[in-house]
N, C-alpha and C positions, 0 to 999 in steps of 0.2 A: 615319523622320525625314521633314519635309517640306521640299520644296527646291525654291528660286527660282533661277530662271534668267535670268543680265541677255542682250541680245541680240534680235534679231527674223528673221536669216538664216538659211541652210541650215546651218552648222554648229550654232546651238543650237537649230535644229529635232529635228536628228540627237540631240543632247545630251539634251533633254528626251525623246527614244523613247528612250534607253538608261536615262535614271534608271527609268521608268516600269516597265521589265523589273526593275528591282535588288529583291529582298528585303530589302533594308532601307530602301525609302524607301517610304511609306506617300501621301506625293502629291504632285504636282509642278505650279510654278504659272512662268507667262513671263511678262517686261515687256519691252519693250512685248509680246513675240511675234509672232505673224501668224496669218492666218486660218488655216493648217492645223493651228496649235497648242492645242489645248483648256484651257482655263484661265488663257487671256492677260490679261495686265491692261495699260492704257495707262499709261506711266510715261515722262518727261524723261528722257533714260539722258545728258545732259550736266546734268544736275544730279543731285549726290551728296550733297543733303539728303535728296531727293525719293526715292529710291530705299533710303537707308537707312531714311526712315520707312515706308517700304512694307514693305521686310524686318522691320521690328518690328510696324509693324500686323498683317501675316500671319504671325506668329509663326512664324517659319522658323525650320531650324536649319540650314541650310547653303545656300551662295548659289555659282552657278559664275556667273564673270564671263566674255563670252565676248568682247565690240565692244573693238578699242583703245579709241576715245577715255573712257569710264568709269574704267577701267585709267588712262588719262595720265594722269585727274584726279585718282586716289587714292583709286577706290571701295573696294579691297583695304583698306586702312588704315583708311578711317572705318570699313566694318563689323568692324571686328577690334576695333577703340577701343570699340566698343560689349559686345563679346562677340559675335559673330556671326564663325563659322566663315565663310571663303570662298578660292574655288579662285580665282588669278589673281597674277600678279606683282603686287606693289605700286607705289607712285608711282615708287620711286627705279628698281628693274627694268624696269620701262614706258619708261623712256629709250629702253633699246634697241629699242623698235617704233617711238617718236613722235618721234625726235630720230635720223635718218640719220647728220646731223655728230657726236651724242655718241657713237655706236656706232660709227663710222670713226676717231675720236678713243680711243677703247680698244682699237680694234685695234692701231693705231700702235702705242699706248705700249706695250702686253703683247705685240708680234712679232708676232702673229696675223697668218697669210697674209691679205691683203687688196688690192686694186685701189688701184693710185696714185688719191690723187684730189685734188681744192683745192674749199675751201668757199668762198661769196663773197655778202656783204649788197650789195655793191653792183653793176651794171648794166658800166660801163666797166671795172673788173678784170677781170672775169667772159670779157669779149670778149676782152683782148688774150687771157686764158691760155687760150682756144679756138682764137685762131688758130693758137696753136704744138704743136696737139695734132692728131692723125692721124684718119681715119676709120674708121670711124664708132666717134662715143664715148659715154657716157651723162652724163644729165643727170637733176638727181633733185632733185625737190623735200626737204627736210630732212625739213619735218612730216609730218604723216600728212594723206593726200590721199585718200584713200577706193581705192588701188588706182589711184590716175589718176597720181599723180606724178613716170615716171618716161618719157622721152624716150630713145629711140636715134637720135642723129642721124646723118644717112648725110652729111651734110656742114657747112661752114662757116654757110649760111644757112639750115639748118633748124634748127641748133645754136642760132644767134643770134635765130631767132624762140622756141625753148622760151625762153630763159633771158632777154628781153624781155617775153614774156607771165608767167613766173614773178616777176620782180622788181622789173618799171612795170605790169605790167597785172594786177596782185594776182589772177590765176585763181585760185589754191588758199588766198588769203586770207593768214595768219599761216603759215600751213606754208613756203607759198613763198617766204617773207620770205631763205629763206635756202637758199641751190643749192647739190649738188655737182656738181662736171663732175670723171667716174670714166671709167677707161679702159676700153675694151668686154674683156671675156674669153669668146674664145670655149672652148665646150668643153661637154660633157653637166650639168647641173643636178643632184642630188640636195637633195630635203628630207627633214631632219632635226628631230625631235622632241622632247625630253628633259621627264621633270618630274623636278620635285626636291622636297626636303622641309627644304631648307636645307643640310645636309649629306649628305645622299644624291641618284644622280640613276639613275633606271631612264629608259632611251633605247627610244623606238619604232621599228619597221623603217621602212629608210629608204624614200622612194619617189623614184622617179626623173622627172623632168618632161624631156615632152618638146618640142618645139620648139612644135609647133602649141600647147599647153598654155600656155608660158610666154607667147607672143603674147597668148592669151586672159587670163591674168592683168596682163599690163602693160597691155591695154585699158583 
């Protein structure tokens, strides 16, 4: 089968060497990809016309979606409305990566252990329910910010310059429009993996992150 890969990073770099070993896939093409990827093609991966015509013009039969934001907009869905097999949660699943507050909002309701926290659109909420909160606490853009969205403030006026720049000074645009302020937990990290198939879910060995690690990913 031939198979497209949305994405241009290191994990669907990794993703396109792994199809490329499989016996059952016959060729493998990227969009956008990057220079060490053979067979890249330039594609809009925020636009989910542009990318479903590409999956029909290179007559693929299956598509791994890898970047959130394609995912938030519903690329799952439109190539499936097409007939076109593809790996990736769909729009309504994609919540939980693009939408912090939707995914703290079903932890609540379902019990799920989770961090106290308060969501806030506006600037003067946001303040007082900081000053009544201990240090150092976190601060977290809702939408997706490329990996940048999320502040550890070690006190009252670092806390109150993130959630300043996120909700008057639009840094992160639309994501930021909308803040948590979560209580810090400390403690060892484990990431966790699952795929599922709807009703089934085979889970991957956990890996453990460690401190220097999770630094570098809240960079």
């Amino acid at each position: 089968m031939k198979v497209l890969v949305i994405g241009s990073g290191g994990r669907e770099h990794a993703i396109t060497l792994a199809c490329q070993k499989s016996p059952l896939v016959t060729s493998v093409i990227a969009a956008p990809g990057n220079g060490g990827i053979p067979n890249s093609i330039p594609v809009n991966i925020e636009s989910v016309s542009d990318m479903v015509k590409l999956a029909e013009q290179e007559n693929v039969d299956f598509v791994i979606v890898g970047p959130e934001v394609p995912l938030s907009l519903g690329l799952v869905d439109a190539l499936v409305a097409k007939g076109i097999l593809a790996f990736g949660p769909n729009k309504q699943a994609a919540q939980f990566e693009a939408s912090k507050e939707f995914t703290k909002n079903f932890l609540v309701k379902y019990n799920i252990p989770t961090a106290r926290s308060a969501s806030f659109k506006q600037l003067t909420p946001a303040l007082n329910y900081l000053k009544a909160q201990t240090f150092p606490t976190v601060i977290k853009a809702s939408g997706l910010a490329a990996g940048k969205g999320v502040v550890i403030a070690q006190d009252y006026l670092e806390g109150k310059a993130a959630l300043t720049d996120m909700l008057e000074g639009n840094i992160f645009g639309e994501s930021g429009h909308t803040v948590l302020i979560e209580d810090y937990l400390e403690g060892e990290r484990l990431l966790s993996c699952s795929l599922s198939r709807g009703r089934t879910i085979s889970s991957c060995p956990r890996a453990k992150i460690t401190r220097g690690l999770a630094r570098a990913i809240l960079a």
